[in-house]
Structures are given as C-alpha cells and as structure tokens.
C-alpha positions in Angstrom: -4.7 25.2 -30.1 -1.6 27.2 -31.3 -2.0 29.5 -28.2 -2.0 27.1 -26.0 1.5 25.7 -27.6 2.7 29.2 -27.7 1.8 29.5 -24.1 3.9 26.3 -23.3 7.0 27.9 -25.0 6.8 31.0 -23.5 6.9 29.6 -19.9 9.7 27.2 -21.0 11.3 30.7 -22.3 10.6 32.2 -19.0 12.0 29.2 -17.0 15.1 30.1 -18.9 15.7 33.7 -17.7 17.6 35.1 -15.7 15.6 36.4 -12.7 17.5 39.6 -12.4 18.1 41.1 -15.8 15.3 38.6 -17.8 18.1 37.9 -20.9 18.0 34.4 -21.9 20.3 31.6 -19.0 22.5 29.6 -21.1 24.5 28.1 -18.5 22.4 28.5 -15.5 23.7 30.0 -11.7 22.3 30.4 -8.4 23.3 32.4 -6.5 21.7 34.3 -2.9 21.1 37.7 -2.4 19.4 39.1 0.9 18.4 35.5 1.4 16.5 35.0 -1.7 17.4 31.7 -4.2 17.5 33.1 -7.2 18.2 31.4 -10.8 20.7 33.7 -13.2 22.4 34.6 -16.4 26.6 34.2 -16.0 26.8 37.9 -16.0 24.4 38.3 -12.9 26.0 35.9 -11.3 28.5 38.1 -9.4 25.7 40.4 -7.4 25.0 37.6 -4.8 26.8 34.7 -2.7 27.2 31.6 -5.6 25.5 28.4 -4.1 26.6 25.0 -5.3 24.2 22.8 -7.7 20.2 22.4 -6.7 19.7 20.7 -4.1 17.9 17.0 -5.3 14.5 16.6 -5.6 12.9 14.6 -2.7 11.8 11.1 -3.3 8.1 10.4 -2.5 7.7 8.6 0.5 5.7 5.6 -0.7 3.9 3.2 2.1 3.8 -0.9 1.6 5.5 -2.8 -1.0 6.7 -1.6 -4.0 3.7 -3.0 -6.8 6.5 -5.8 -8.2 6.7 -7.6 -4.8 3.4 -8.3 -4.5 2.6 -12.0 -4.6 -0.1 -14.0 -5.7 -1.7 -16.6 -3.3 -3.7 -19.9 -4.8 -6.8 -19.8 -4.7 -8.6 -20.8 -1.3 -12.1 -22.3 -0.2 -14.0 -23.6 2.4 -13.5 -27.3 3.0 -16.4 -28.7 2.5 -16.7 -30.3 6.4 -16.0 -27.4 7.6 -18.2 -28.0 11.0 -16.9 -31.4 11.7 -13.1 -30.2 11.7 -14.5 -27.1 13.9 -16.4 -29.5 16.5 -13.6 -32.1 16.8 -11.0 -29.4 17.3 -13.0 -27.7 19.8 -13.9 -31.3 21.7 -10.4 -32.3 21.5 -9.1 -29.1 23.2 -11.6 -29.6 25.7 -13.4 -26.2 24.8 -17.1 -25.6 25.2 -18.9 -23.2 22.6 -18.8 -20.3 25.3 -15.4 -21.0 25.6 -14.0 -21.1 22.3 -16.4 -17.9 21.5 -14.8 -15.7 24.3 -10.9 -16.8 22.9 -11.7 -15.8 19.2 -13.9 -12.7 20.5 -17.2 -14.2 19.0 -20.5 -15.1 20.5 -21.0 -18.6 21.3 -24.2 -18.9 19.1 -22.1 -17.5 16.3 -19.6 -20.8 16.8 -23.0 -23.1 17.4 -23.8 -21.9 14.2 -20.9 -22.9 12.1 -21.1 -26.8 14.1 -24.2 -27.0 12.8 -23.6 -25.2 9.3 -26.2 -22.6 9.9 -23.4 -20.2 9.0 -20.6 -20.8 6.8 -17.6 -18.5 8.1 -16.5 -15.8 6.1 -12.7 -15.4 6.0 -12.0 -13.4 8.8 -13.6 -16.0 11.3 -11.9 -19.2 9.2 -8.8 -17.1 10.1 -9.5 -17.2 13.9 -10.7 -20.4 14.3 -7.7 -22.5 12.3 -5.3 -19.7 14.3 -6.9 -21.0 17.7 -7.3 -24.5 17.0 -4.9 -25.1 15.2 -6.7 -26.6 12.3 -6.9 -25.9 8.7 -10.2 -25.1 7.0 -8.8 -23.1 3.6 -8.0 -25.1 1.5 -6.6 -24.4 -2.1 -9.6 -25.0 -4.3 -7.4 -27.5 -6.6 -7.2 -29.3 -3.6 -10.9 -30.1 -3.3 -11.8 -30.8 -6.9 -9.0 -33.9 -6.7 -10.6 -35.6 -3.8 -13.9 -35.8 -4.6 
C-alpha cells in the first residue's frame, strides 16, 4: 500500500520537472524547440521559442439534454373504451379498417383487433392512432380512478 502512494508522488514529482534538465518546475514555461511542446524550469526556458499559457482543455461534447432538464410526465394509461373511441373515430372519418391500417403503416387485422379488444395497443400504436384520428386514448391514470 505505501508503494503504491510512493508511486503516486513520484509521478506528481515527475509531472513537476523540467523536461530538459529534470530539476524541480516551480513556476512552470513552455516553450518550442524543433517543434516539440515542451514543459520547463525558468532557467530552460531561454533554449526554445516561449509559447503563451496551455491552451484550454476541450469540453466534452455531450448529446441531448443536460440530466437537470429532464421532465417528468404523469403517469398515462389506456382508457378503458379504448375500441369504441378507435371505431367511432375511424367511422366518423369515413375510414375503413384497410384504410386506416395503410395511413398508420399497420395491418388492417391488427386495427380489427383493437375494435374488437382482441389486442390492447401498446404505446407506440396508441401514439399513431390518437396522432391520425385525432383522438385521445392516454389518459393520466388519476384521471380514470375519478370517473369511475
């Protein structure tokens, strides 16, 4: 356990020194010479071409929001009549199944299925379907235990 500690402070130590002579950097310098960066005691400092501060290190690129900004949304479910608000929708747009499957890029048995509550659409479909018809089937779930 010590070496490993000691092994720690000597790479702090030899973060510290000057690249050319190895004595101890105080006040550290870069400076160029043949093209190569190099970190050096004040006394080194006149055997290359001084450069001005490091340059900053580069933020990471980070994709979507920040974590902070994300938001909660309540709780959805089903309704309940689901099918009913489907079928009326559909009839009232003058759609037939085949129809109404080829605009939401479904099979028509799969939207014969839901009129008849042989399938219960997962979220994805719910999506398309209110999107299309214009209806709303997600409801937030404090929303169905008043009504009843």
């Amino acid at each position: 356990m010590s070496q490993t500690r000691r092994d720690g402070l000597e790479e702090e130590k030899m973060a510290l020194t000057c690249e050319i002579c190895g004595r101890p950097v105080s006040t550290e310098s870069r400076v160029m010479i043949d093209g190569a960066v190099l970190r050096v005691c004040l006394n080194c400092a006149g055997k290359g071409t001084k450069l001005g501060s490091p340059p900053p290190k580069p933020i990471p690129f980070r994709i979507g929001p920040p974590p902070q900004a994300t938001i909660t949304a309540p709780e959805l479910e089903l309704d309940p009549d689901y099918n009913t608000i489907v079928k009326q929708a559909r009839e009232r747009m003058g759609l037939t199944q085949e129809a109404l499957g080829r605009a939401i890029n479904e099979k028509p048995s799969v939207i014969s299925h839901v009129e008849s509550r042989k399938l219960k659409p997962d979220p994805i479909l719910a999506s398309k379907l209110m999107h299309h018809l214009k209806i709303k089937l997600l409801v937030p779930s404090d929303e169905l235990g008043s009504s009843g």
